[in-house]
N, C-alpha and C positions, 0 to 999 in steps of 0.2 A: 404591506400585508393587508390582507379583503378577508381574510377567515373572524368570520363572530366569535365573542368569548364562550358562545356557548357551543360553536362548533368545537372550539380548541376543550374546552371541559369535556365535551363528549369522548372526542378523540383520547385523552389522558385516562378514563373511565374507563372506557372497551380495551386500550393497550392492557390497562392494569388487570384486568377480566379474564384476558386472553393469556396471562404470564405463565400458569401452572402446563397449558399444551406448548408453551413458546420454549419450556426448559425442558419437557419431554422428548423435543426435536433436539435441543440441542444437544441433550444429554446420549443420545443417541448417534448424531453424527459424532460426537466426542468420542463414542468407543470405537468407532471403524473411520479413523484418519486414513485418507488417501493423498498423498504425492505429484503434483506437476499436472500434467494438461487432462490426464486419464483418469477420470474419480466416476468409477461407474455404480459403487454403489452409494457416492453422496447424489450423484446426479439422480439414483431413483428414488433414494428419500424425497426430494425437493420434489419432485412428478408425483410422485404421493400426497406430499404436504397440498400440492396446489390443486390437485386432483377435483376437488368440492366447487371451485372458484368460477368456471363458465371463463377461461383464457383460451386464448390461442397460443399453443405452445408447438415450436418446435425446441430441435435438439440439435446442437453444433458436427460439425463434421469433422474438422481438425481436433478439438478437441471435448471432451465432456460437458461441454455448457445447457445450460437452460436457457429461449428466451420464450416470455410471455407475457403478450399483448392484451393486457387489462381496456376495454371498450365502456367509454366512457356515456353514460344517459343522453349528453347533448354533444354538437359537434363543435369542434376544439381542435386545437396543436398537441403535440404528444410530450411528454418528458419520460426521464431514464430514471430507475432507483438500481443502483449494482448491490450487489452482495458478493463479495469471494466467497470460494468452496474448499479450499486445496490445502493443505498444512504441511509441515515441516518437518527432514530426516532428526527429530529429536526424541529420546530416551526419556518419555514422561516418569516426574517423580516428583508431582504434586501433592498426592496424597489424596486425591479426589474418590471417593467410594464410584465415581462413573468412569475413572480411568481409559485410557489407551486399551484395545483388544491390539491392538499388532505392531509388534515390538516393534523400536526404535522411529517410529513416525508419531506424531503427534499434535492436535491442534496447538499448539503454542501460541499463537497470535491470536485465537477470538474469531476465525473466520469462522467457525463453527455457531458462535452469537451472530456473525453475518447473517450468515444463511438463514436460521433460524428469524432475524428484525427483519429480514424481506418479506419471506414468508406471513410474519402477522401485518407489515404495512399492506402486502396485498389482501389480506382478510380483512382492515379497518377499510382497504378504499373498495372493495367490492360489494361490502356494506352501504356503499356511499355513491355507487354508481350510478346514482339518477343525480347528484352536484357534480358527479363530473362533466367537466365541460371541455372535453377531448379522452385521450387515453394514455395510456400507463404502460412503456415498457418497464418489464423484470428484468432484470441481466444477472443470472446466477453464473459465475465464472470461475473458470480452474485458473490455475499458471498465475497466480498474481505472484508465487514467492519465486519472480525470475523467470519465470517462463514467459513474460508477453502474453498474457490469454487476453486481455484484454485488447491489444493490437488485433490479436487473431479474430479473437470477435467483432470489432469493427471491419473489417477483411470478410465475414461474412453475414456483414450488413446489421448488426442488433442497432445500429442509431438511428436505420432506417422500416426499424420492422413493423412500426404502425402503419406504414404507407405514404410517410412522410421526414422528413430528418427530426428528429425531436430539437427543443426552444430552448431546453435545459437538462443537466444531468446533478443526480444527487447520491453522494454514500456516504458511508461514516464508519469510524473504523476502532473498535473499544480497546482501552490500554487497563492494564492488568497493573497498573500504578500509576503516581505522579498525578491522576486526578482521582478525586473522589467520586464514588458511585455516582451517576446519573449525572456529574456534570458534562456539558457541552462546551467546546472550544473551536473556534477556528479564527480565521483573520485572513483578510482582503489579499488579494497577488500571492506570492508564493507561501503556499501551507507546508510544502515539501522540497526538498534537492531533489538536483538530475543524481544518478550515481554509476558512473562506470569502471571499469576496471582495466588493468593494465598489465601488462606482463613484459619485462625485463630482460632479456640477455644480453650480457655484454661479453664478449668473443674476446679469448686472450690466448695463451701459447702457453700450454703446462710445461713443467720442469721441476726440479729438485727445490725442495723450502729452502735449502742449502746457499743456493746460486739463484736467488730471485733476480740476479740482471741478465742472466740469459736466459729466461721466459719472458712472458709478458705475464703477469699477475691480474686477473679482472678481479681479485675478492677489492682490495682497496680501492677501487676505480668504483666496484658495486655501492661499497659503504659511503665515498664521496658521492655518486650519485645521491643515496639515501637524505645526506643532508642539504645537499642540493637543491633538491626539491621541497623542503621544509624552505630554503629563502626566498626559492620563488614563488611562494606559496602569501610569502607577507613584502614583496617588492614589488613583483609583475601584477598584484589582484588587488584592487579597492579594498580594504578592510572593512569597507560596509555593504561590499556583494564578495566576499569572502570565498575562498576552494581551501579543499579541506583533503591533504595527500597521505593516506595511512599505508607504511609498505608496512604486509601484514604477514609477506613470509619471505625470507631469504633461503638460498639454496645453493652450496658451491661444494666442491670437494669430497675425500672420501676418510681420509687421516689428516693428519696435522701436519706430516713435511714433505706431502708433495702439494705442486701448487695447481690447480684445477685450470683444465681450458677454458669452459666458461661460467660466470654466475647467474644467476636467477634470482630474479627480484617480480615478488605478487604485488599490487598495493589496489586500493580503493581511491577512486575519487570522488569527492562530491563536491556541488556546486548549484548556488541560487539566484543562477538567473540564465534566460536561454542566449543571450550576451556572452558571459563567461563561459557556460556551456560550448559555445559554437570554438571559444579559441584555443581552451585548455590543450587541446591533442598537439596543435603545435606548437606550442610555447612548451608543451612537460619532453615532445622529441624533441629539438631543438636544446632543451638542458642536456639531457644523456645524450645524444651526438656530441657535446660539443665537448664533456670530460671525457667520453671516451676518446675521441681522437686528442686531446691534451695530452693523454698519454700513452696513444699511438698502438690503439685499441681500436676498437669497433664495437657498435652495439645495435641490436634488433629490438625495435616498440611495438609491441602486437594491443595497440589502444581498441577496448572492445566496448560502444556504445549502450549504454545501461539504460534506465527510464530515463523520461527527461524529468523538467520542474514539476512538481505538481502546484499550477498555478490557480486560483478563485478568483472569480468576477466577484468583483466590489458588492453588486447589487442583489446578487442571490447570498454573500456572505451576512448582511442584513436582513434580508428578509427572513433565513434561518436564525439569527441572532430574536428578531421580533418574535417567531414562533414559540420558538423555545423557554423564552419568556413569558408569552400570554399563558404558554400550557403549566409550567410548572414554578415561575415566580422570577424577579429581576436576578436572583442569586445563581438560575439555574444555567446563566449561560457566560462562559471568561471568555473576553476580546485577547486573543492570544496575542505575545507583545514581539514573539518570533516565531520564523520558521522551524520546523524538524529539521533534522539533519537525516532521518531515515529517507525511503524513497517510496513510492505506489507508482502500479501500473495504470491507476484509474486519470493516472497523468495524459494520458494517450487520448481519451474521453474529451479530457478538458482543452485540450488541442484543437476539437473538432468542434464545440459547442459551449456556452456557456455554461457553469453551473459554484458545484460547492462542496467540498470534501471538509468533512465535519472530525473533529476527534468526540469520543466519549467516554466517561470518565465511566470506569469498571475495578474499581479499586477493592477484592473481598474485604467486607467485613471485620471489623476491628484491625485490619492491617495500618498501619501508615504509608500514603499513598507516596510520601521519601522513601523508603526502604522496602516497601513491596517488589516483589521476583515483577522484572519488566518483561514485555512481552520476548516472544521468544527462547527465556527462559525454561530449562526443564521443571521449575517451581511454578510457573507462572499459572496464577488460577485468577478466575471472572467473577465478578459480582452479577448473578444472574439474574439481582433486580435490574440489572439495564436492558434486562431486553420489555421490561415496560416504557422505557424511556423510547429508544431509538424506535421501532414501531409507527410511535406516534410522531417521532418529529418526521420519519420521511413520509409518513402519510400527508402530514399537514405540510409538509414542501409542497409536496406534487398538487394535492387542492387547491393551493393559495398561487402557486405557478399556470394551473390551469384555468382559473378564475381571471387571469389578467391578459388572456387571450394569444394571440400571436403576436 
């Protein structure tokens, strides 16, 4: 860490300055929630917000993104600050007086605080443009809940849109409990699981519930698989790089006595490390092949790749760890002691360049941050003092990342 205490005080002051237009934004993308890679009218909010800043902005082709190239006073390597844009097909019923305008979608996760903490970190470093010592991509992105916007945007270049590959990438991402307001967390190598999904058929021979030996029955062949995959989940996998197999929907049949041709099994996988990651597909086929033909079946694994890890370089996990603390006291930052088991697409990012995927604690007001509505919940509500918090800490990444050169 190279930032003075009185840069990081400063930093903490002007976030805190900036709060009352940083919830006006959000409060605003909050009412008109948009879905998947096409968010045209958050993308013009952000082109507005930025509008005053003297960037270079273009606008994504694939899909609604924003990137803009913050030019820094002296010359430098570049680093990344992302923000997601995109929210969720969910039935807000938080009680919020800024509520949802359009049914059944809804910020649920905070990406609306995203967009909104990009926004003020690029107002603090634009302020600050004569200490920069390189420049600042923005990465406002759609698709993060599933869609790969993130892939997509690198696909149309945002890690190279200074002119050069950026040194570092930095985001952070506010939970709606489990921490309390304005605390910061993260931790070294993996912050996050890969998570993919899976889909199940096992082909059998309908006939009369009557005379189950002259069909082939896949429902019990379906349900032995189910368990199946719970043992090879704690036999075949380290229990200290652990996969984690939830079947989350089953599907056979039409009545109770006939017996179906074939069943259908949904599940989730996750998994933390790109190790396990790489072999789970054929060890989860390899189980269901092998009961299926046990009992002289057959079965189809349609395994569909998800994000991968989101993993953190050790050395930007500290130097966020240091910031965090000069700005707002030793208390303000938890060395997390594991990974989520959720998944982010800013995994993609971190693939390609160093950097740091941060949590922050956004837990409202008098709630208990144990039984507060988590994110993605239809309850789930923000403590909108964090967008004083997060502001400053990515401003102060990206100065303290630029300050230490190429």
């Amino acid at each position: 860490m190279t930032l003075s205490a009185e840069t990081l005080a400063a930093l903490r002051s002007d976030a805190a300055a900036q709060l009352p237009s940083l919830v006006e934004l959000r409060r605003a993308l909050h009412r008109t929630p948009e879905i998947g890679l096409h968010l045209p009218a958050s993308q013009q909010l952000v082109l507005d917000a930025i509008a005053p800043l003297d960037l270079e902005v273009r606008t994504g082709t694939a899909l609604n993104s924003v990137v803009a190239v913050l030019r820094g006073g002296r010359p430098g390597p570049a680093v990344l600050l992302r923000g997601d844009m995109d929210a969720l097909p969910v039935a807000e019923d938080s009680g919020e007086p800024f509520t949802s305008e359009r049914a059944g979608v809804m910020h649920a996760c905070g990406h609306d605080l995203h967009v909104a903490g990009l926004v003020g970190a690029a107002r603090l470093l634009a302020d600050r443009r004569d200490q920069l010592a390189g420049d600042v991509v923005l990465m406002f992105q759609p698709g993060e809940e599933g869609d790969h916007g993130a892939r997509l945007m690198i696909e149309e270049g945002v890690l190279d849109a200074a002119g050069s590959r950026v040194v570092a990438a930095f985001a952070l991402h506010v939970l709606s409990s489990t921490l309390p307001a304005g605390l910061v967390a993260s931790r070294p190598g993996t912050a996050l699981a890969a998570a993919d999904s899976v889909v199940v058929t096992v082909h059998g021979r309908g006939g009369h519930g009557s005379m189950p030996h002259l069909a082939a029955d896949p429902v019990p062949v379906a349900a032995e698989i189910v368990l199946a995959l719970q043992a090879m989940v704690t036999r075949q996998f380290d229990v200290f790089d652990p996969v984690v197999v939830t079947v989350g929907r089953i599907e056979a049949g039409t009545t109770d006595n006939v017996i179906p041709t074939t069943a259908v099994l949904e599940a989730t996988v996750r998994s933390f490390s790109e190790a396990t990651h790489r072999v789970v597909p054929e060890r989860l086929t390899r189980v269901v092949d092998g009961i299926a033909a046990a009992h002289g079946l057959t079965a189809t694994v349609d395994y569909r790749r998800g994000y991968p890890v989101t993993s953190n370089t050790a050395a930007e996990v500290d130097r966020a760890a240091g910031l965090v603390r000069g700005m707002f006291g030793e208390q303000a930052y938890l060395a997390a002691a594991q990974p989520l088991s959720g998944a982010e697409d800013f995994s993609y990012v971190l693939q390609e360049v160093p950097g740091a995927y941060l949590g922050l604690g956004a837990t409202p007001p008098g709630e208990d941050p144990a039984t507060a509505a988590y994110n993605h919940s239809a309850r789930a509500r923000f403590a909108e003092e964090s967008l004083a918090v997060g502001p400053a800490v990515l401003a102060a990444l990206a100065l303290d990342r630029l300050a230490q050169g190429a």
